[in-house]
C-alpha positions in Angstrom: -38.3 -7.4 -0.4 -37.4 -10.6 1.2 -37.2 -13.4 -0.9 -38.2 -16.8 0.8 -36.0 -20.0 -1.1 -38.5 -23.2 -1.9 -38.0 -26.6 -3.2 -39.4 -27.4 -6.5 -42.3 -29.0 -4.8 -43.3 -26.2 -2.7 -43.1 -23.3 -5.4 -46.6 -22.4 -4.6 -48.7 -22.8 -8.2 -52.3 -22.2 -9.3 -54.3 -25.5 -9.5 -53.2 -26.9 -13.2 -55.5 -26.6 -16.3 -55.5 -29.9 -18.0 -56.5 -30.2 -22.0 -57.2 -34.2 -22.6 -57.7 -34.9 -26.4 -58.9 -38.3 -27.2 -61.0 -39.5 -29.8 -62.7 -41.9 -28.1 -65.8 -40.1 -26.0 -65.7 -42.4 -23.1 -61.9 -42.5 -22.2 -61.8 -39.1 -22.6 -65.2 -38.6 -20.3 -64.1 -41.3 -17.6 -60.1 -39.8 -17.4 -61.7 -36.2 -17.2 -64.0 -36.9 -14.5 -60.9 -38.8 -12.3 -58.4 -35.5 -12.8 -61.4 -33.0 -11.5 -62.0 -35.4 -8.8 -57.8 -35.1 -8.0 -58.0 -31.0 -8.2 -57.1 -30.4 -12.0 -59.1 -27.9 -14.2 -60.3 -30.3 -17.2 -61.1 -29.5 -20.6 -61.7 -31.8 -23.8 -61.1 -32.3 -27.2 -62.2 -34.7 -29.5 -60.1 -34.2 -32.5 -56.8 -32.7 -33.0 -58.5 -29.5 -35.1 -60.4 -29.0 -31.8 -57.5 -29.2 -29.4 -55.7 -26.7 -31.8 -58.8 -24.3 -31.5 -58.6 -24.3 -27.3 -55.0 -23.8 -27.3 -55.5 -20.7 -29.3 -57.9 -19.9 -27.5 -58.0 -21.1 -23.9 -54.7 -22.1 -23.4 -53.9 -24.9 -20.7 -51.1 -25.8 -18.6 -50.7 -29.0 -19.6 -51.8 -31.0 -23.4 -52.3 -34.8 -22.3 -53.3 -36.6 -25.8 -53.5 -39.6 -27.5 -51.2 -40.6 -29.9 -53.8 -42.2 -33.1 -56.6 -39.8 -34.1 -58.2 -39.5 -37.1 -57.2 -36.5 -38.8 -54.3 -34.3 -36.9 -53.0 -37.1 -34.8 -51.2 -36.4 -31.5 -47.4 -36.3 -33.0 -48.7 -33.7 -34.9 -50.8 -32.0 -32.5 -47.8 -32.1 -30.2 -45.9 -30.0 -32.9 -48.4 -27.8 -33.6 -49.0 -27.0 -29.9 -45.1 -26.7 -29.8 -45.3 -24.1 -32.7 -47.9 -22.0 -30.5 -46.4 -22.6 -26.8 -42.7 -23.9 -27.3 -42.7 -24.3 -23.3 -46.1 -25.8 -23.0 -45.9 -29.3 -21.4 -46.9 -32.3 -23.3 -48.4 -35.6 -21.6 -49.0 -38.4 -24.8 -51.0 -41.2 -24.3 -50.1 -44.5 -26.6 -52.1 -48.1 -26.0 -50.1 -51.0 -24.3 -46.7 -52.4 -26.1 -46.7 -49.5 -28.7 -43.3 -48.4 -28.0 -42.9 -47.4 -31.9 -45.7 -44.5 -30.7 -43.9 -43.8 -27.5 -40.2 -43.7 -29.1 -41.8 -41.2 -31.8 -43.5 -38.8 -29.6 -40.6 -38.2 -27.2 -38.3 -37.4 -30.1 -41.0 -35.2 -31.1 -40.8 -33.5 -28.0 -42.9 -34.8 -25.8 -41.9 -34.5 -22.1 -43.7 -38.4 -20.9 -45.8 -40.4 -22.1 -48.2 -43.0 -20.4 -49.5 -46.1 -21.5 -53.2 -47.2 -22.0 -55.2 -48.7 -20.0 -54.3 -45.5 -18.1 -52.5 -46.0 -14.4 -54.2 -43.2 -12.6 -50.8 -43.7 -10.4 -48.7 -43.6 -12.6 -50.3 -40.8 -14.3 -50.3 -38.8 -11.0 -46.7 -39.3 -10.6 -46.2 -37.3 -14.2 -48.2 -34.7 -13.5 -46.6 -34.3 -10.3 -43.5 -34.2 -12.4 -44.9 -31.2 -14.7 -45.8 -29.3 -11.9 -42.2 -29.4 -10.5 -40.8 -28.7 -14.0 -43.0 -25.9 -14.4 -42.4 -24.3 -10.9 -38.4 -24.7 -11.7 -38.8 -22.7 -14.8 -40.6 -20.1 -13.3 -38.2 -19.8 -10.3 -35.8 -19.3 -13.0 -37.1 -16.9 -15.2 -38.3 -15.0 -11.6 -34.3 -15.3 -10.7 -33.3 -14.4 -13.8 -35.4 -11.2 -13.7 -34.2 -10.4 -10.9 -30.5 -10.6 -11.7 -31.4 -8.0 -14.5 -33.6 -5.9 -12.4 -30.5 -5.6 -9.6 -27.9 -4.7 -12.1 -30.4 -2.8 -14.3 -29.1 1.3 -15.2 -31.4 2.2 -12.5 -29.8 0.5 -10.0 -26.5 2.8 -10.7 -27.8 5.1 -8.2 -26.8 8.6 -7.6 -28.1 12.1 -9.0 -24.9 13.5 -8.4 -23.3 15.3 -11.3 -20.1 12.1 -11.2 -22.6 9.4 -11.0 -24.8 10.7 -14.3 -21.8 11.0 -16.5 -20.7 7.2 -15.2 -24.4 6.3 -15.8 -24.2 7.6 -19.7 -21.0 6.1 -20.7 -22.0 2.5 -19.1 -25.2 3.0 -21.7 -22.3 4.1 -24.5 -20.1 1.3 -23.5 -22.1 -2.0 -22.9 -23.4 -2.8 -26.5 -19.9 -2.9 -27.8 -17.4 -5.7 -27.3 -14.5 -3.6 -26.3 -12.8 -4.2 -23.4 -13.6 -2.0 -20.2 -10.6 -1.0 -17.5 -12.8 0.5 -14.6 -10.9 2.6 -12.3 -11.4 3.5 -8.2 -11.2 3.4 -4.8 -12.0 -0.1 -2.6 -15.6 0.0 -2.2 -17.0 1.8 -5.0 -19.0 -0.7 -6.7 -16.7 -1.5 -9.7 -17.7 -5.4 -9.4 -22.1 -3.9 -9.8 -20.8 -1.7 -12.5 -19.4 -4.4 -14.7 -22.4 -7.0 -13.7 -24.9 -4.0 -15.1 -22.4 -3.6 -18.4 -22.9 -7.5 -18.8 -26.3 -6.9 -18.4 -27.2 -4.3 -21.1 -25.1 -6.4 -23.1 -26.2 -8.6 -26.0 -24.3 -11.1 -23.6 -26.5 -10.9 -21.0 -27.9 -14.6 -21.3 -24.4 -16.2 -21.3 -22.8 -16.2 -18.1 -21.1 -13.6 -16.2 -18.3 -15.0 -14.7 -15.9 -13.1 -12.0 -12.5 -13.5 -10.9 -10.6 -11.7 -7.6 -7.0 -11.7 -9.1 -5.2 -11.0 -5.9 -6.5 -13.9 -3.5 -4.5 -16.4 -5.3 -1.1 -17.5 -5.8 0.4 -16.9 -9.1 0.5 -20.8 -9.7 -3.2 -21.2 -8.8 -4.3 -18.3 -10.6 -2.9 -19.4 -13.9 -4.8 -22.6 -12.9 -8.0 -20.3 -12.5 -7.8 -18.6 -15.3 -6.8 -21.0 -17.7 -7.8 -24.6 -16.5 -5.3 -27.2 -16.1 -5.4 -30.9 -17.4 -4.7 -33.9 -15.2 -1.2 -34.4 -13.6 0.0 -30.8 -14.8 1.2 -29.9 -11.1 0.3 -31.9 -7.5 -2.9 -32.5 -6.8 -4.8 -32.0 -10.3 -6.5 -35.7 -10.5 -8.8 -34.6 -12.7 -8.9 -31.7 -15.9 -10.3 -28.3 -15.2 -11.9 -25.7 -16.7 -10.7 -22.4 -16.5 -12.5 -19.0 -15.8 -11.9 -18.1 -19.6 -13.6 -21.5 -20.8 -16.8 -20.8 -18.0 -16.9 -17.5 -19.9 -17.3 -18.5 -23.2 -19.7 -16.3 -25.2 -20.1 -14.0 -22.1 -18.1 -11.5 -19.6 -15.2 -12.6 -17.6 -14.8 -9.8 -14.9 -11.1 -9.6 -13.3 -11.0 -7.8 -10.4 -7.4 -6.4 -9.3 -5.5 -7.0 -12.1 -2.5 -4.8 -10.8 -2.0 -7.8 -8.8 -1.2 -9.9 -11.6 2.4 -11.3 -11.8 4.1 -10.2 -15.2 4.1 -14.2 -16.1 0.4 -14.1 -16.2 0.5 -10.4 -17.8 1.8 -12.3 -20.8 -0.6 -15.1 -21.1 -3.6 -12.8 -20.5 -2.1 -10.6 -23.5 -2.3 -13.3 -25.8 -5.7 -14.0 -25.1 -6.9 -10.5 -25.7 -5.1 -11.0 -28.9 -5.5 -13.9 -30.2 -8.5 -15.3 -28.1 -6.6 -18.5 -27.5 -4.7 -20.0 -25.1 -4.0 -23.2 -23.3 -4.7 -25.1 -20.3 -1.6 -25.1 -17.6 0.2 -28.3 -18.6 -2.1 -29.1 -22.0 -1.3 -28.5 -25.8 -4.3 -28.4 -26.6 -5.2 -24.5 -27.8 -8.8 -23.6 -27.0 -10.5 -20.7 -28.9 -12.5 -18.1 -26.9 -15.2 -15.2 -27.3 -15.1 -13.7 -23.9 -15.3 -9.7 -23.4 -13.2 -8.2 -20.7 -14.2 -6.5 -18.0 -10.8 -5.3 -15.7 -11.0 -3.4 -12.5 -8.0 -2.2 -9.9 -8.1 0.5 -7.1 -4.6 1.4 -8.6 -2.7 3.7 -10.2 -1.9 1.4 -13.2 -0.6 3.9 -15.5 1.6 5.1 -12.8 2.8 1.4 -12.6 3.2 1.0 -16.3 5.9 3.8 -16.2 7.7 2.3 -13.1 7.8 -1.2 -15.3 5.8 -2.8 -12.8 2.8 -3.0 -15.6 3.1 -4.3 -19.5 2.4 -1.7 -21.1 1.5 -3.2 -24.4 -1.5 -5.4 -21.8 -2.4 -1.7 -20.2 -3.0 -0.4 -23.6 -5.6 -3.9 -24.6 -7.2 -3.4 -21.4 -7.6 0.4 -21.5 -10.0 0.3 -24.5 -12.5 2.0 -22.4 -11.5 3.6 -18.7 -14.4 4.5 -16.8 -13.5 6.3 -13.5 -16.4 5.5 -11.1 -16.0 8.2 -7.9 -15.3 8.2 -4.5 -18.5 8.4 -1.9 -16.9 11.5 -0.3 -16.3 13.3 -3.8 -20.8 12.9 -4.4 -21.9 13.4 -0.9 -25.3 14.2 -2.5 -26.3 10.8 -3.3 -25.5 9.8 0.4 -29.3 9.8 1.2 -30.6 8.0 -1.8 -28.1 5.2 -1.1 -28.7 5.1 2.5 -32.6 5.1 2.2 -31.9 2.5 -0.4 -29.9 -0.2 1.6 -32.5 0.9 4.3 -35.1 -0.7 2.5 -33.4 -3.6 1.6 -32.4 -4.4 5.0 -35.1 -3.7 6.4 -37.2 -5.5 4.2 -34.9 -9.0 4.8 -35.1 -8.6 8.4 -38.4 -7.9 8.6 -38.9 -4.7 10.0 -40.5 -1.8 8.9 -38.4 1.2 9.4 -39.8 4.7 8.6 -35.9 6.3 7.5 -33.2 8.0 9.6 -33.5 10.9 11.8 -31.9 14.2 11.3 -29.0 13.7 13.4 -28.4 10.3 11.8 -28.9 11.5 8.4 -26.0 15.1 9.1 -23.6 12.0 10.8 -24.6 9.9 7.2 -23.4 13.2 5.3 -20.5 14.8 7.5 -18.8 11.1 7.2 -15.7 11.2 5.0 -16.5 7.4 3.8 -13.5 6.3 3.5 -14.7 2.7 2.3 -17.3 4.3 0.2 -20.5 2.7 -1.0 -19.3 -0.3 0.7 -18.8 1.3 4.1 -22.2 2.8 3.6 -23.8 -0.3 3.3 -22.3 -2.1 6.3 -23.0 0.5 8.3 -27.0 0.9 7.1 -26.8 -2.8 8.0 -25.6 -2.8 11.7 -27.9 0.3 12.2 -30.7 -1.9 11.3 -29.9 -4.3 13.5 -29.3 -2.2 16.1 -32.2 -0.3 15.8 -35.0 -1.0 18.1 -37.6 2.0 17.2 -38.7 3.1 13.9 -36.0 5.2 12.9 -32.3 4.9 12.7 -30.7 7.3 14.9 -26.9 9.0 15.0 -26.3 6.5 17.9 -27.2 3.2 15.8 -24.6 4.4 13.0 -21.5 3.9 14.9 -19.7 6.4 13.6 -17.0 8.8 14.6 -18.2 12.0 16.9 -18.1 14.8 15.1 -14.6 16.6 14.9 -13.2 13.2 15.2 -11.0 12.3 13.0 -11.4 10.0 10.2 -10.4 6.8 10.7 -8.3 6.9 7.9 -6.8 10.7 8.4 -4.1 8.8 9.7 -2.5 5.8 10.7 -2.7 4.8 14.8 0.9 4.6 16.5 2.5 1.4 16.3 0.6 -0.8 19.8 2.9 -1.0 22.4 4.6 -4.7 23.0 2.5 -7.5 23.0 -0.4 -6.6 21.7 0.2 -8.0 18.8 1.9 -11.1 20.1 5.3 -9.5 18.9 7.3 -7.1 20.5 8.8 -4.2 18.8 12.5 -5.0 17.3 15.1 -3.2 18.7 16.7 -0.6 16.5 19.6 -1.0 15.7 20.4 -4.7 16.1 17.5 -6.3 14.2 16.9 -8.7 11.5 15.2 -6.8 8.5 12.7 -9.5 8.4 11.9 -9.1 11.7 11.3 -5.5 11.3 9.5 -5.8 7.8 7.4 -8.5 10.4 6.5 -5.9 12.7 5.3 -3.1 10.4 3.3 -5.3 8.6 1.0 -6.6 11.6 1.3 -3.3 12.6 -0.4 -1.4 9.8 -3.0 -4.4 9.4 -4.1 -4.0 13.1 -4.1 -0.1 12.6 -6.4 -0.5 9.1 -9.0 -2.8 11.2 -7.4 -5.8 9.2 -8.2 -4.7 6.1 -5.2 -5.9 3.2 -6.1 -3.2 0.8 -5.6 -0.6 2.9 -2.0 -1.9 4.8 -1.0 -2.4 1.3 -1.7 1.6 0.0 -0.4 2.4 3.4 3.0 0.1 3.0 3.4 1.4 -0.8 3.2 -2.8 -1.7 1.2 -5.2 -3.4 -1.9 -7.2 -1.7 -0.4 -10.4 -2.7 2.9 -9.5 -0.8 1.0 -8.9 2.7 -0.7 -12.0 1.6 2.1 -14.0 1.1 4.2 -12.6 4.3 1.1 -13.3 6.4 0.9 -17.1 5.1 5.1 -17.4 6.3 4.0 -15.7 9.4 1.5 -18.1 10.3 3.8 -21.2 9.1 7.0 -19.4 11.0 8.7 -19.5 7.6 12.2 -17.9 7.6 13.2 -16.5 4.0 16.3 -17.1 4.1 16.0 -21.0 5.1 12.7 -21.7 3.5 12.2 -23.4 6.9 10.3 -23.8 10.3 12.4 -21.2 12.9 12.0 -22.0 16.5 14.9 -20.0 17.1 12.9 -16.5 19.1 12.2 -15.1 15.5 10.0 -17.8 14.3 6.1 -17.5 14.2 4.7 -14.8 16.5 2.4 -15.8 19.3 -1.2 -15.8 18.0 -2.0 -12.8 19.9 -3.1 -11.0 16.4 -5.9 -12.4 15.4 -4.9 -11.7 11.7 -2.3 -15.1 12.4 -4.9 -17.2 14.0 -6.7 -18.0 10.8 
């Protein structure tokens, strides 16, 4: 279902019912008659016991009353309305230069308040207001549901006998506090797993909050995680909040963190100890209640016993381990994903597909999938696009024939010289660096650019391919810290991974 974005002012809203309590028979008469003229449904009270019995009974959209009345006055009203609809807008009406009325209404609660002899103006302009307050609470309550209906159980999809048993321990896992280390492959929807654990969680209204460990620098991510106060390194002008301090009360989901340095490793063992830390360059120690959610496509015990891992962090992570499986490994629930991102695209673009034919749906299930669910959704996407009947077909998919081999069965020869804007270094009689250079853009140009997948295939970390692509692009030498215009500086931007 597509989902069309409007301003405030064009969230589109059944005409609102007005209540107007006033004691006084001909105000209330004359101010009725002027809103039904302007597209409001009107009712009337005369008394506060009266308005009391039509909220109970036909509530409006909006309680516009007088402040002095006999009786239950409008403060009181106001509270009493407040006591039956907390979010029910209230409108008071006070007479000229009573600001003493006006004051105490709004710290009653009131939302405005207009003055009497009323200004049918200004009166329209509040109003106007209301509507747009209303319409932003509904957007977000609608977005809101939403949010909960996409990371819902449900929406965990798969029949297959892997997916079920993930399924049951999410539903286990999410009402506790403990810390969850989800384990996978690239692709496999660990990031919508911990979003539905937050979800089912008596967190769910505080924020989730997400962070990819291995796009930043280990300087910057300490910044990220932790916040950093003004001056503590070039370029802070201002204090920061970390990802820890956005999470307060909530989830903080850290995606990669194999790819954290062992300077962090320390710092975030501390806070899963002691739920405290410090912003970089403050003394200041802030408490926390956030619950981890950790995620990595790595072997991490495997690193833990090769002391690239602390072990004592691996064990405060690993509270819980959930495995979530490959796409390959569950081929059964390749048509119930696939008709599912069907929908969905189909639905935002606008066309109305009928599903896949048979030879697009054996391709869909022959495919090893080696970037799993989110392979399978890319591809469902482009086939949409291309699509131009009612059906997708095998040739919309644009995958490999079949016998072909999987595109990652292997890795493609190294491209012959140039085409990569570097030629290949002469063995012997080349510089190390050069020929760490050349099997790095080598691998990325044979794994379609992906870093992941050059860093399984190199045995080394994303952040290092990260790193040694930033020097690449600068024409860094190591060993000089320094520009090299010397032949082995900065290849010529013929890969397009250095042009960016």
């Amino acid at each position: 279902m597509s989902h069309e974005s409007h301003s405030p002012s064009e969230i589109p809203l059944a005409p609102s019912r007005l209540l107007v309590v006033d004691d006084e028979a001909t105000a209330r008469r004359a101010l009725a008659r002027l809103l039904t003229e302007d597209g409001y449904e009107v009712d009337v009270a005369g008394s506060g016991e009266e308005a009391l019995e039509k909220l109970l009974t036909a509530p409006p959209d909006v309680l516009l009353t007088d402040v002095r009345m006999p009786g239950i006055d409008g403060i009181e009203l106001l509270t009493r309305a407040r006591a039956i609809d907390p979010g029910l807008p209230v409108v008071i009406m006070t007479a000229y230069g009573t600001v003493r009325d006006a004051v105490e209404a709004m710290r009653a609660g009131a939302d405005y308040y207009v003055t009497k002899p009323i200004d049918l103006d200004e009166l329209a302009l509040v109003l106007r207001r209301v509507h747009e307050h209303r319409a932003l609470r509904r957007e977000a309550s609608h977005l809101r549901e939403r949010v909960r209906q996409e990371h819902r159980f449900e929406n965990l999809l798969g029949s297959s006998v892997a997916m079920q048993s993930l399924i049951k321990s999410v539903v286990q896992v999410a009402p506790s506090r403990a810390t969850v280390l989800l384990l996978g492959e690239s692709g496999t929807g660990k990031e919508r797993v911990a979003q539905a654990i937050h979800q089912a969680s008596p967190r769910r209204d505080a924020p989730f909050i997400k962070l990819h460990c291995a796009a930043l620098a280990e300087t910057l991510l300490e910044s990220e995680l932790f916040g950093h106060e003004r001056g503590a390194f070039t370029g802070a002008a201002t204090r920061r909040e970390g990802r820890f301090k956005m999470a307060h009360g909530g989830t903080l989901f850290l995606d990669e963190i194999a790819e954290v340095s062992p300077a962090i490793q320390v710092k975030l063992l501390r806070v899963l100890q002691e739920r405290e830390f410090e912003r970089v360059g403050g003394n200041e120690t802030l408490k926390v209640d956030v619950r981890i959610v950790a995620a990595t496509n790595r072997d991490l015990a495997g690193m833990v016993r090769e002391g690239r891992f602390r072990e004592d962090l691996y064990y405060r992570l690993n509270v819980v381990s959930l495995q979530l499986p490959a796409l390959r490994s569950r081929r059964i629930d390749v048509p119930l994903l696939a008709d599912h991102f069907l929908r969905r695209f189909a639905a935002e673009a606008g066309r109305d597909l009928l599903g896949f034919t048979d030879e697009a749906m054996a391709a869909l299930q022959a495919h090893d999938w080696p970037g799993n669910v989110r392979e399978l959704e890319n591809t469902i996407e482009r086939a949409v696009v291309l699509c131009s009947g009612d059906r997708v077909d095998r040739e919309h998919l644009a995958l490999p024939t079949a016998g072909a081999a999987p595109r990652t069965a292997s890795i493609a020869p190294p491209p012959v010289a140039g085409a990569l804007g570097v030629a290949p270094p002469a063995l012997p009689g080349s510089r190390l660096e050069d020929i760490e250079r050349y099997a790095i853009l080598s691998t990325l140009e044979a794994c379609e650019g992906s870093t992941h997948r050059a860093a399984d295939v190199l045995g080394v970390s994303v952040r290092m391919i990260q790193y040694r692509l930033r020097e690449y692009r600068h024409g860094i030498r190591r060993d000089s810290g320094t520009p090299s215009f010397d032949g082995h500086g900065p290849p010529k931007h013929g890969s397009k991974y250095l042009d960016g």
